[in-house]
Structures are given as C-alpha cells and as structure tokens.
C-alpha positions, -999 to +999 in steps of 0.1 A: -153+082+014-179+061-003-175+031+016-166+050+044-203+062+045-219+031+037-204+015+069-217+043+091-251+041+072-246+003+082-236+008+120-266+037+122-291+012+112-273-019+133-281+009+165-317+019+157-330-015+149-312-024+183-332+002+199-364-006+191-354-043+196-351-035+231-383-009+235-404-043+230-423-046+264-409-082+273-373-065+280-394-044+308-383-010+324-368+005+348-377+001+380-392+026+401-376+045+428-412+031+457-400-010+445-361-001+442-363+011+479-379-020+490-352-040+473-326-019+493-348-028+523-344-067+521-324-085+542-314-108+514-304-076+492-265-069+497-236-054+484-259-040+458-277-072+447-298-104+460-278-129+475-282-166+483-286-182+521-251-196+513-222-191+487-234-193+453-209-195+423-229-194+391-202-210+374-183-239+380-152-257+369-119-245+351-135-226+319-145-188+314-179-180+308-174-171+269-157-205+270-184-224+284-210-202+258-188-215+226-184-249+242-225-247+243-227-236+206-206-259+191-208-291+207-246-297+211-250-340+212-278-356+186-299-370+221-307-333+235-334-331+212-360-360+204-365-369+168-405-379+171-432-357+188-435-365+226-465-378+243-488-352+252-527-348+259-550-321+251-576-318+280-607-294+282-593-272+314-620-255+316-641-284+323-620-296+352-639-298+386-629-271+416-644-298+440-609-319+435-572-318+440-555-323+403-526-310+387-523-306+349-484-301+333-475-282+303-436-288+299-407-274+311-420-253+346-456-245+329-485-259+350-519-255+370-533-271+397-565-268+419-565-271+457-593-265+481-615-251+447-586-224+440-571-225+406-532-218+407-512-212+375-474-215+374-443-200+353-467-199+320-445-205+294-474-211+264-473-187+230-436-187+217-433-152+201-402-128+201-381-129+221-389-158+235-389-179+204-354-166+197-338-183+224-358-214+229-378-241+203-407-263+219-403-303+213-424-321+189-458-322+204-453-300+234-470-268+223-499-287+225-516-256+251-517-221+246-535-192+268-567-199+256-569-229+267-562-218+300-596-214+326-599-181+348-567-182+372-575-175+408-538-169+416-507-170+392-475-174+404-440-164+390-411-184+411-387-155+391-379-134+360-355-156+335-372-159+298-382-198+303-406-184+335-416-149+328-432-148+293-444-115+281-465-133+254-482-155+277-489-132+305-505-108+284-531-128+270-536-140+305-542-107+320-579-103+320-581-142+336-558-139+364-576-128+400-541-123+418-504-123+409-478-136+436-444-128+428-409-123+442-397-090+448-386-065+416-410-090+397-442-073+398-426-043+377-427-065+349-462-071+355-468-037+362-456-027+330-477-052+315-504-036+327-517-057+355-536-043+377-513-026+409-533-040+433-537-076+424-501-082+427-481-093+458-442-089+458-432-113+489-395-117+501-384-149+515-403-165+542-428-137+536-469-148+531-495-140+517-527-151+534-568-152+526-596-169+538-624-175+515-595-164+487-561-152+482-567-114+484-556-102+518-527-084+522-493-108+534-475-109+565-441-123+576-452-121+611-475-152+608-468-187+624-481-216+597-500-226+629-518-191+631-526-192+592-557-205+584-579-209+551-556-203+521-518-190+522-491-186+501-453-184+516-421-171+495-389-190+500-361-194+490-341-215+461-308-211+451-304-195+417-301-157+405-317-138+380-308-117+349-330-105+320-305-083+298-316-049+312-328-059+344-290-060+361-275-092+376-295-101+409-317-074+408-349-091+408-358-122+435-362-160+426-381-181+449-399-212+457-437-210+473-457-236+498-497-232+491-513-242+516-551-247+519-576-266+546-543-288+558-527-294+524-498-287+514-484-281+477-444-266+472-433-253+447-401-258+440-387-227+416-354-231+402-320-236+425-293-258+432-293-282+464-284-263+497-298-271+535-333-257+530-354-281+517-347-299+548-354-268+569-389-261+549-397-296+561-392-287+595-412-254+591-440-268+574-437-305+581-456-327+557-460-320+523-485-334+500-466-325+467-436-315+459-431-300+423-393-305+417-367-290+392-351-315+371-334-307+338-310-277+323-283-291+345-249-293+336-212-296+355-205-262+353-236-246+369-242-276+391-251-246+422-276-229+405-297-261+391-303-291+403-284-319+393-292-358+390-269-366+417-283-341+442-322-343+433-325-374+452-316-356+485-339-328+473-366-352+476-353-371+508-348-339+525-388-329+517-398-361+522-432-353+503-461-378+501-455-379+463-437-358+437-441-346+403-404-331+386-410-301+363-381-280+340-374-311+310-391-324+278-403-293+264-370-268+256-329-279+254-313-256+277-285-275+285-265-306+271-278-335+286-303-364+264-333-349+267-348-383+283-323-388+311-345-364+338-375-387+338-348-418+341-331-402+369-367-392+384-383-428+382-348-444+394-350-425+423-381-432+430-376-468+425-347-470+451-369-454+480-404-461+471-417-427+465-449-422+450-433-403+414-466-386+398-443-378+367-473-379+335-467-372+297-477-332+291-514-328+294-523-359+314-552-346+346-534-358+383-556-361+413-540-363+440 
C-alpha cells in the first residue's frame, strides 16, 4: 500500500509540473473562434489542415518516424557541431544608416535588413531561454546578439511558427520596438497572446500583400497587381514545409516565404520548404530580384520535401535567378546530421559553377547591397 502511494504521489507530481510546463506563454493558446474561421476560409486550408501547392510527404524513405527520432538520438557524427567558436562580429545596429541597402545576419534564419530607409527584422531567434534552450544549443560564438542590441524595427516578419523561427523570448523583449508584425495566417495568435498590439499585426495567406506608401501600415490586398503596387509592399507566398508547435495541431498555423519590395527593389525571403515549381513561378510574378535570402541547412534524406537539400538548392537559385544571394538556416544550431560546414561548401560551390554573386558573411558582418 506504501509504495503503491508513493507511485501515485509520483505520477500526481509528474502531471502538475506537466501542466504548468505547458501554461508557459511560448506553448500559446487556443485559437479563437474570429482567426479559426478565417483558417477554414483559405483556399490552401483543406481536409482540416494547410496543405502544400503539390504533394508533400514530411517523411521520406523506408523508416517510421520513432525510428528516424532514435536514429537522430543515437547516432549524432563528431562534425555536426564545431569544436572552436565561429567567426562572428559584433556591430553597433543602431548606428547603421537608413539612407542605405545592408543586410546584417545573426545565425541560423535570424536577421535585419534596411531597404528604402525601412528596417525589417526576420525569424528573431536571440535570448535562448525555456523552452527554447531545451531543444536547441547556439555554436561557440554565435550568441554574439541579443534583443537589445536590436534598433527600433519598422516591420518584423515571421515566415512561420516552428521553435527555431517563433521565439517567445525574443519577441517579447522586442515588443515595444516593433512598428508592424507581418505574419502567416494562425501566427498572429501567438503574437496576440504575447500581447502585441491587435492592430499592428497582419495575417496574409499566400499571394496575399500588404502594401504602404510612406510605411508599411495600410491594410493588404490580394487584389493588387505588383505593377499597381507602389511605395513599399510586402507579399506572402508560399514554401513547402508544415508546421507544428505541440499544442498548436499539425498544419494548423501557415508557413510562408515574403518579397519586400520598395522603390523598384526587390528582397525574398525565402522561409523554410523543400524545392517545388514556385520559385520559378515567383520569378515570373515578380521578375528580377535583387536578393534572395535562401534556406540551406537542417537537411537530411528522410525529410528531403520539407527542406532544402544540397542537391536541389542550386535549382532554387537558378529558378530565382536573383542578382545575388545570401543562404540563411546553418552555423548557429544542429538540427540535423549533416557537418555543420558543408552548407557554406555547397553554397560557394554553387556559386562557383554559375558565377553568382554569393553574399554569404561570418554572423555579424554589415552587407550593402
């Protein structure tokens, strides 16, 4: 009887400490009935969840998922992780000019750049607290930038809600700095709930934009020809990925990639998503590009649909056919099993072999471009 007491004691305390794990705000909430029902509306929202443009498996290959987790766990090679602290600079943000095109990158999908005097901040990813820091340990030297460091952020952008994009940390401490939130739809309850401001946020399906004039703070349109958009826009697009966050549901939320486009320019952002026919038909919507920020790392063979791989990022960047190109999502966290050096080899190869102009920098580094 004894024991048998202690082990509900046990399973009593396992269950509230699990509750009130999952009360902390980064896990969000439900979402509300007003969002849900614009979910349902989408056209990309099917069969009870988003869907891609074409047939997505998440997983590929011959092994179950709990197979592929265990394989994960327990063989992890030395290379995925470097033994010395990468190159990174520390630069005074705030002191950067609005009177120039630059970029600045943190790691992984973390960065800000200015076009046309309009600071944009994407995928912050900069104070590792729980829960983030359960699932994911910076590289030597890359947690070189944190949220204070960070100037007053005309428009942030959230390509979608996995942990590595969406940090609850991070977008806190941001919140009093950020003029406008640009999201995919289901994201901005997250941001909600984080108590951003209702009406500086803009949920966009695909091909939907958000447009502005002297700033982004009209109201967006899908209706909108690129032609007939002037001043500053943003367009949603879309990648090929999905999105879960625990208690969010499977496909419940939308992931994206954006164009900014401001005076002529052209900046895309690429999100997340494996190699399908649209980054050849975003060239023929929007036709030149000026830069094209590119995922390139957390692949792996048996979710080669859902990121993109070395073998297909060099049509990714043939398709876009960008005037140069910087590739984000590597040297900061190990999400996968590949050297943690091979997506800046494959990136400067490719490069090499077609003579694109590869803006690739160590973290930190200030790109004009």
């Amino acid at each position: 009887m004894k024991i048998l007491l202690i082990l509900l004691a046990v399973v009593a305390g396992i269950a509230i400490a699990a509750v009130l794990v999952l009360r902390h705000p980064a896990f969000g909430r439900k979402m509300s009935k007003e969002r849900k029902a614009r979910i349902e509306a989408s056209p990309n929202y099917r069969d009870g969840m988003f869907q891609n443009e074409e047939e997505t498996p998440q997983f590929t290959g011959d092994k179950s998922p709990m197979a592929m987790l265990w394989d994960f766990i327990a063989h992890r090679p030395q290379d995925r992780v470097p033994t010395e602290a990468l190159p990174a600079v520390k630069t005074d943000l705030k002191s950067l000019p609005t009177d120039k095109d630059w970029l600045v990158w943190f790691g992984h999908s973390s960065y800000l750049f200015c076009l046309s005097g309009k600071r944009y901040l994407v995928d912050p990813l900069l104070k590792m607290e729980f829960p983030a820091a359960v699932m994911m340990k910076p590289f030597k030297g890359t947690d070189l930038y944190t949220p204070d460091d960070m100037p007053d952020i005309d428009v942030l952008i959230i390509t979608h809600a996995h942990w590595d994009h969406l940090d609850y940390a991070t977008l806190r401490d941001l919140r009093d700095r950020v003029g406008h939130v640009v999201c995919p739809l289901g994201v901005g309850e997250y941001m909600e709930y984080w108590k951003y401001d209702k009406s500086i946020i803009s949920e966009l399906d695909w091909y939907e934009s958000l447009t502005g004039g002297a700033g982004l703070t009209a109201g967006w349109s899908n209706s909108e020809t690129v032609q007939q958009r002037s001043g500053q826009s943003v367009t949603c697009l879309p990648t090929r990925h999905f999105s879960n966050r625990l208690l969010g549901g499977r496909n419940q939320t939308l992931w994206a990639s954006f164009m900014v486009e401001a005076n002529g320019r052209k900046v895309y952002i690429g999100g997340d998503g494996g190699y399908d026919g649209r980054f050849r038909r975003i060239r023929e919507q929007f036709g030149e590009i000026d830069l094209a920020l590119l995922e390139n790392g957390q692949y792996n063979s048996d979710w080669k649909y859902i990121h993109t791989t070395p073998e297909s990022l060099e049509q990714v960047i043939l398709d876009l056919s960008a005037k140069a190109v910087f590739t984000v999502h590597h040297d900061k966290f190990a999400l996968a099993k590949h050297p943690w050096y091979e997506p800046d080899s494959v990136a400067r190869s490719i490069a090499e072999r077609h003579d694109i102009r590869l803006l690739d920098q160590p973290i930190g580094t200030v790109i004009y471009f």
